[in-house]
Each structure stands twice: as C-alpha cells, then as structure tokens.
N, C-alpha and C positions, 0 to 999 in steps of 0.2 A: 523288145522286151517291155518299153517304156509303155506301148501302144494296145500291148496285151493286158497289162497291167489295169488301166484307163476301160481297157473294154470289159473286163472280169467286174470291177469297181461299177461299172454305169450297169451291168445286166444283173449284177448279185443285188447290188444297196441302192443303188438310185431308182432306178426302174421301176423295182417292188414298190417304194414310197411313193414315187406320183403317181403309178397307175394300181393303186390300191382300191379298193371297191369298198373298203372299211369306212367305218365314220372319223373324220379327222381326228377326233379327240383319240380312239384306240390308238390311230398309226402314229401319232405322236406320244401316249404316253410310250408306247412298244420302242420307237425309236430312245427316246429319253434314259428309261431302260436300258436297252440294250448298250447305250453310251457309257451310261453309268456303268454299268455291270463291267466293260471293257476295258475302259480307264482307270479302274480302282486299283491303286498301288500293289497290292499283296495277293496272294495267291490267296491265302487262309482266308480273307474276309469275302472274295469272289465264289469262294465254296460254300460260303453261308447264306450269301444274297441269293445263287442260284435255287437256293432250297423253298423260295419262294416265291416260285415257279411253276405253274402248273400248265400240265399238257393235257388236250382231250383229244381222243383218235373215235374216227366215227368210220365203222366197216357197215359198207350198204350191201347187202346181197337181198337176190331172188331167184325164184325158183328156174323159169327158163328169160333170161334176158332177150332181147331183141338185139337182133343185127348191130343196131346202131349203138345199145348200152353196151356190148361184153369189154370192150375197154373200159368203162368205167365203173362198171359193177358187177361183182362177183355171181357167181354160180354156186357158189359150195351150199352143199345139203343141208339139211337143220331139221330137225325132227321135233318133237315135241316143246311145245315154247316154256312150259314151266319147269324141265327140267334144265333147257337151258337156260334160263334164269339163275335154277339152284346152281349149276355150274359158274355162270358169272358170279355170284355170290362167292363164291369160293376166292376168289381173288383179291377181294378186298380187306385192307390192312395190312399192316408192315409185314414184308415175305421178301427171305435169300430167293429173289427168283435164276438159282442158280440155274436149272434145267428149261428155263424157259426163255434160252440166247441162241444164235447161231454158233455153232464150236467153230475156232477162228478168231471169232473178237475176242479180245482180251481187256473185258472192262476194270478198274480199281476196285468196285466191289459192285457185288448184283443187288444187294438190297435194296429194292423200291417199296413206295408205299403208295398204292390201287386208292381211291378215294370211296370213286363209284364203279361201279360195273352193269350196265343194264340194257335189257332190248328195249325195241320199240317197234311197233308198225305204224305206218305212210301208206295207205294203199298197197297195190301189189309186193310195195320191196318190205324188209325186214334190217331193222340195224342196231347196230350194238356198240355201245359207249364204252371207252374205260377215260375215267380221272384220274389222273397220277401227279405225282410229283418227277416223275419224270421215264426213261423205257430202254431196254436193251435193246440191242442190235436185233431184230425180228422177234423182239416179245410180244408183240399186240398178234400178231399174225399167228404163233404157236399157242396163243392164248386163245384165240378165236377156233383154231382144229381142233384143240381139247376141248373146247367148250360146245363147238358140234360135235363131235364124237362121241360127247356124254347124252349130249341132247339125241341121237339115234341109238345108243344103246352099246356103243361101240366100247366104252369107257366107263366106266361106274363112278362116281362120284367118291367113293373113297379112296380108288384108286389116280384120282384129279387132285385128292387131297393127299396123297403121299408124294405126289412131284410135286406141290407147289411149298411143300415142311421140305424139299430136300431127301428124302427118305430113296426114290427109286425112283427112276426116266420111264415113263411107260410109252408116250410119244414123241417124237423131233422132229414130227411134219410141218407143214406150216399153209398157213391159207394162202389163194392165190393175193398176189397184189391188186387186182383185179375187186376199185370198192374201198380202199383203203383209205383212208382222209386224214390229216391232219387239220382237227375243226379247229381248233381254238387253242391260244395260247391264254391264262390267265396271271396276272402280277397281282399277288397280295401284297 
C-alpha cells in the first residue's frame, strides 16, 4: 500500500514539476498556488481562493485529419465561421449552465462564468477557445456540438440561447475528445 502510495505521489506531483516544459517561474507560482490553496484551514475561504482561477480549453479540429493527427485532433464538422462565432458568443457571461453537463454528475451548482469564447485559424486546423472560471463535467465538449450545429444550420441561435437561460435541452451530444486541450491554467 505504502509503495502504491509513493508511486501515485512521484507520477501525479513530482514527475509533472520536473519534467514540465513551462517556464520556471509558471510551475512554481502554479505549485505555490496549488500549496496554498490546499493548506488553507477552512473550507469557506478555499471556495473563494478557487474563484480565482481561471481555466482556458482550446478544441483543435479539421476538416479531414491525417492518419497520424485523428488522436489528437478532432474531425467534427463546422460550417460557416461567423455564425459560429455568433454561437461562441452566446456563452459568455454568467450562465446556470444547467443543460450543458453530462446527467450523472452531480455538481453543487452549475453556474459558471465563460470570459471569452472564440475561433481562430492556424493553417489547415480551426480552434476554439473558451475562458472560464471554471467547467462542468463535459461542458466544453456540449458546448463545442452546439456551437457547430449552429454553425451548419442544425441549430438556430435562439434556440442555443434557450439552453444556455435554462429554458429547454435541444442538444446532449458532445464533441469527440479527439482535439480537446487543457491550454492553460491562469492565478489572478
């Protein structure tokens, strides 16, 4: 038990810090952080520190990947980029994103708050940002279906804006994971 213990400990925390690719100063404030955040006596003041916390998820897709990308980058469709756009817009700001979790998790509460939401192209691939303070259990992923599904036509944009008020579930698909990144952590 002892030795499983030691091994979990060196592959989870140790490992990540010295073979980080980050610039010292990030993996150190992040460690520091994460110490602080861990240590803090009370429960109540660790739900306030967390709130300044920001997560950025970066979904790379394109149209046909090669052999060697489909592990790491998505296939899913995308139609027209300014409507996807107006759909990433749709996200941002304070939202119950109640309809946009996997049913199963049972979070304390679903309201997050989107910062940014937006595409971008790199050459052939296409990708799409969201900034949060923080994310449900496969919300970036139902967020990313809805927001190509609008972008083909699949979805109307006011019917994008009645699931994300709560209002009515129109979709519960979800992108593949295939693309899906965790880019960045930010500590305000």
């Amino acid at each position: 038990m002892k030795k499983k213990i030691e091994k979990i400990i060196q592959e989870k925390l140790i490992n990540p810090v010295l073979h980080s690719r980050a610039p010292v100063s990030e993996v150190s404030l992040g460690v520091a952080v994460g110490v602080f955040l861990g240590l803090t006596p009370t429960v109540g003041v660790q739900m306030y520190l967390v709130a300044v916390v920001w997560s950025i998820y970066r979904y790379i897709f394109r149209d046909n990947p090669s052999i060697f990308e489909r592990r790491y980058v998505s296939s899913l469709g995308m139609g027209d980029s300014s409507l996807l756009q107006t759909a990433l817009e749709q996200f941002v700001g304070e939202h119950d994103f109640i309809y946009f979790h996997k049913t199963g998790s049972d979070p304390l509460h679903s309201r997050r708050t989107v910062f940014k939401a937006y595409t971008r192209r790199l050459g052939p691939y296409r990708l799409i940002y969201f900034h949060a303070d923080g994310f449900l259990r496969a919300q970036v992923r139902m967020m990313i279906y809805a927001a190509a599904a609008a972008s083909l036509g699949r979805l109307t944009i006011s019917s994008l804006r009645e699931q994300i008020d709560g209002r009515h579930r129109h979709l519960t698909t979800l992108a593949p994971p295939q693309g899906l990144y965790l880019a960045r952590v930010l500590y305000k």
